[in-house]
C-alpha positions in Angstrom: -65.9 -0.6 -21.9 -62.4 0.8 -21.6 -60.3 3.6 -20.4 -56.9 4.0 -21.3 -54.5 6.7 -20.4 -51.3 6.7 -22.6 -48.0 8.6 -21.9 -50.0 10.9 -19.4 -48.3 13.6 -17.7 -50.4 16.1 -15.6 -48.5 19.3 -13.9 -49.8 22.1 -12.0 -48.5 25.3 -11.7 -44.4 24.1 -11.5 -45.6 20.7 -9.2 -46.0 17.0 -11.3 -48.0 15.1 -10.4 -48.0 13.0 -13.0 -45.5 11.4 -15.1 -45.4 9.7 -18.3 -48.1 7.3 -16.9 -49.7 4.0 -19.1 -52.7 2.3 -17.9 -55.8 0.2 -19.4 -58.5 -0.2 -17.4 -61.7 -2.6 -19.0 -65.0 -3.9 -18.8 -65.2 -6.5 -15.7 -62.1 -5.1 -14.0 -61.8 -4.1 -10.6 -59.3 -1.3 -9.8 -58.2 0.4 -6.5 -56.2 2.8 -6.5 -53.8 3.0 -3.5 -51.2 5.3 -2.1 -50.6 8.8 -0.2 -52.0 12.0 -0.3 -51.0 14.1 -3.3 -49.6 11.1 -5.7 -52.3 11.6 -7.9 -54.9 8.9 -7.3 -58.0 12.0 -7.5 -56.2 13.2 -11.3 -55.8 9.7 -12.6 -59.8 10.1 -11.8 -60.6 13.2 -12.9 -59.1 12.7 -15.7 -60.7 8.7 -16.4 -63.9 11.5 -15.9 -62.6 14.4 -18.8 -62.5 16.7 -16.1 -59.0 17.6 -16.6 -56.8 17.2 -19.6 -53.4 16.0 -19.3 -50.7 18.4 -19.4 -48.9 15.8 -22.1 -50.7 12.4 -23.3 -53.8 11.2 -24.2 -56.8 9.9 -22.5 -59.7 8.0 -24.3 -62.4 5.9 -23.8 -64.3 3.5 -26.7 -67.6 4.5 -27.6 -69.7 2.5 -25.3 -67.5 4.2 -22.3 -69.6 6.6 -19.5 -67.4 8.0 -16.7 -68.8 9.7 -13.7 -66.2 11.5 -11.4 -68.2 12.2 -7.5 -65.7 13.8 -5.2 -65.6 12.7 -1.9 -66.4 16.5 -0.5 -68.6 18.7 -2.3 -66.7 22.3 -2.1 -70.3 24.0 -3.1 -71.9 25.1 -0.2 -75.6 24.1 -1.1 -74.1 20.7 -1.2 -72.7 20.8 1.9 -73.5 17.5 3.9 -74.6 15.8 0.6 -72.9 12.2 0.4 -71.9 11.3 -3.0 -75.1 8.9 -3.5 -77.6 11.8 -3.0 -74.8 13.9 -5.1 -75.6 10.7 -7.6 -79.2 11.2 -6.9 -79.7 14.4 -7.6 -77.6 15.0 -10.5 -77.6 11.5 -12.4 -79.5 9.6 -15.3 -81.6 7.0 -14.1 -79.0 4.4 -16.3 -75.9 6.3 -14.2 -77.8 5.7 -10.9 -78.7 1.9 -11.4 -75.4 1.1 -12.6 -73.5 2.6 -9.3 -75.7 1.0 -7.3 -75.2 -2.0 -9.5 -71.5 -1.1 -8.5 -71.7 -0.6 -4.9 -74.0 -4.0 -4.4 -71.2 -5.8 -6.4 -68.3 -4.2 -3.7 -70.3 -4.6 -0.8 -70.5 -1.0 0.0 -73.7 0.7 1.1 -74.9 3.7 -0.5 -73.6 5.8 2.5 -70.2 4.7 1.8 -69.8 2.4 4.6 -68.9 -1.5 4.4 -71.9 -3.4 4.6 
């Protein structure tokens, strides 16, 4: 499994967010993503997820690769109050729901999001 994200720049409107960014992430790797509001740690996601295309750059992923983007509020009303394991729940493969709870077992984090 990888991810890689080569010479990525993401803009909206006038505003970069992005800029000329190069990162690998692969199989066995644990990655946290770190900093304040509005450097682009949710873009660097959504676009891990193909959710957004880069303004400039490429994105890809090897064959084996699944992403899954869940953000942390759900802006659709019906989902109001949903946390993003019964998002997962709802909405996910049996293989995509095993391996995040596979995930959060391996980080110590319970499936309502809080430290265990």
């Amino acid at each position: 499994m990888s991810i890689t994200l080569k010479k990525v720049s993401k803009s909206y409107n006038a505003t970069s967010i992005l800029v000329d960014v190069s990162i690998s992430f692969s199989a066995g790797e644990k990655i946290v993503l770190v900093g304040e509001n509005g450097v682009g740690k949710t873009t660097v996601l959504r676009l891990c997820a193909g959710i957004e295309e880069p303004t400039t750059g490429t994105v890809s992923t090897d064959e084996y690769t699944q992403t899954c983007y869940v953000p942390q509020e759900f802006p659709i009303k019906e989902y109001e109050g949903l946390t993003g394991m019964d998002y997962i729940n709802l909405f996910g493969s049996d293989n995509l729901i095993r391996g995040v709870k596979r995930l959060l077992n391996e980080f110590e984090v319970s499936e309502i999001g809080r430290a265990s």
